[in-house]
C-alpha positions as CSV (number, residue, x, y, z in Angstrom):
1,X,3.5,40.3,-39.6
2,X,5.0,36.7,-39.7
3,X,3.9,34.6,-42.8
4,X,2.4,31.4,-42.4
5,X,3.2,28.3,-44.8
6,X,1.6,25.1,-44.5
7,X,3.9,22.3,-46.0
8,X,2.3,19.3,-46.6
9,X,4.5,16.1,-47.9
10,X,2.4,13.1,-49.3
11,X,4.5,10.0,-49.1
12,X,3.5,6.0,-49.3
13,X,1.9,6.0,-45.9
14,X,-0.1,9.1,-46.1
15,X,-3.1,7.7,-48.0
16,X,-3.1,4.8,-45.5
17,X,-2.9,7.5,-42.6
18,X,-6.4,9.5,-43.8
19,X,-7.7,6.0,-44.5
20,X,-7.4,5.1,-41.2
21,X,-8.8,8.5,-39.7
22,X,-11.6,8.4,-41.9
23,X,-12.3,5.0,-40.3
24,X,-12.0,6.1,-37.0
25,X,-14.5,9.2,-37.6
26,X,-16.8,7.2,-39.3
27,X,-17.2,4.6,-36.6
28,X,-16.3,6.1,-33.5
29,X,-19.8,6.4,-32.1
30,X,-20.1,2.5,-33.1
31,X,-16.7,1.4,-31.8
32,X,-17.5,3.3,-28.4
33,X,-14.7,4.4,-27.8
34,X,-15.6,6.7,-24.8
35,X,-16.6,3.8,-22.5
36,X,-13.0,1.7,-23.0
37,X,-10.7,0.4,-19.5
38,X,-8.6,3.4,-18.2
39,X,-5.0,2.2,-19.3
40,X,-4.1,3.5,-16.2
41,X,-5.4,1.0,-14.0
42,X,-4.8,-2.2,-17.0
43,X,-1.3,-1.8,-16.6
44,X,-1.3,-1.2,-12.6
45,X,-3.3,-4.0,-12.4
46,X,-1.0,-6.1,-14.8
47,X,1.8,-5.3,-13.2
48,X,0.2,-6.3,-9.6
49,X,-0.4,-10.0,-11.3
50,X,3.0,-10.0,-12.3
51,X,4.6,-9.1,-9.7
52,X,2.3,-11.5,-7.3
53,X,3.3,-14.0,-10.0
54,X,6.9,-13.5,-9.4
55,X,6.6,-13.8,-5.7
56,X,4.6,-16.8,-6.0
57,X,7.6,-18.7,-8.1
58,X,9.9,-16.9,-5.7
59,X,8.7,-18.7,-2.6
60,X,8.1,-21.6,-4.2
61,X,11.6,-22.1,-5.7
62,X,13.3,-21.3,-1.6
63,X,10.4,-23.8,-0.2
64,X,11.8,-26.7,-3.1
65,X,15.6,-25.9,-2.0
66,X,14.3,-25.7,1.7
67,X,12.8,-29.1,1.4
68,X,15.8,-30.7,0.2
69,X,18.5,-29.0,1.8
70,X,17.4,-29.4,5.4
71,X,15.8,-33.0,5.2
72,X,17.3,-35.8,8.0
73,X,14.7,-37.8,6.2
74,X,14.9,-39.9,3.4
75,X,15.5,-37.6,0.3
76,X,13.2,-37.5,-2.0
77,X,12.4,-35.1,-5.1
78,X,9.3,-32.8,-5.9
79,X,9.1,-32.0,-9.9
80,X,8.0,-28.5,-9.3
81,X,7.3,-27.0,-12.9
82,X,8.9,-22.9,-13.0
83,X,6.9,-20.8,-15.2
């Protein structure tokens, strides 16, 4: 039969660390927690935006270089802000 120890260190951050879960078990019901966005889909979705985002500046950066490139016309310049 294998003895079992339990070892348990207290440092600086361990009174912090049941403060917090006391917190947490105390309020859960309050704080809802069961009812919170699926990360899942808030990063998919985040990463959708930013990736449209990126097209967006994409396209519009070859359309600015297009414009002044291939112009017979008079040139002219269009201050197009890059986020």
């Amino acid at each position: 039969m294998k003895k079992q120890a339990a070892v348990r260190q207290r440092d600086e951050w361990s009174t912090l660390a049941d403060f917090l879960g006391n917190m947490i078990m105390k309020y859960a019901d309050d704080m809802d927690l069961d009812h919170l966005p699926d990360p899942e889909i808030t990063l998919l979705l985040r990463s959708m935006r930013d990736t449209y985002a990126y097209y967006l500046r994409r396209n519009m950066i070859i359309r600015h270089k297009d414009i002044h490139c291939n112009s017979t016309s008079p040139k002219f310049t269009m201050d197009i802000p890059l986020i």
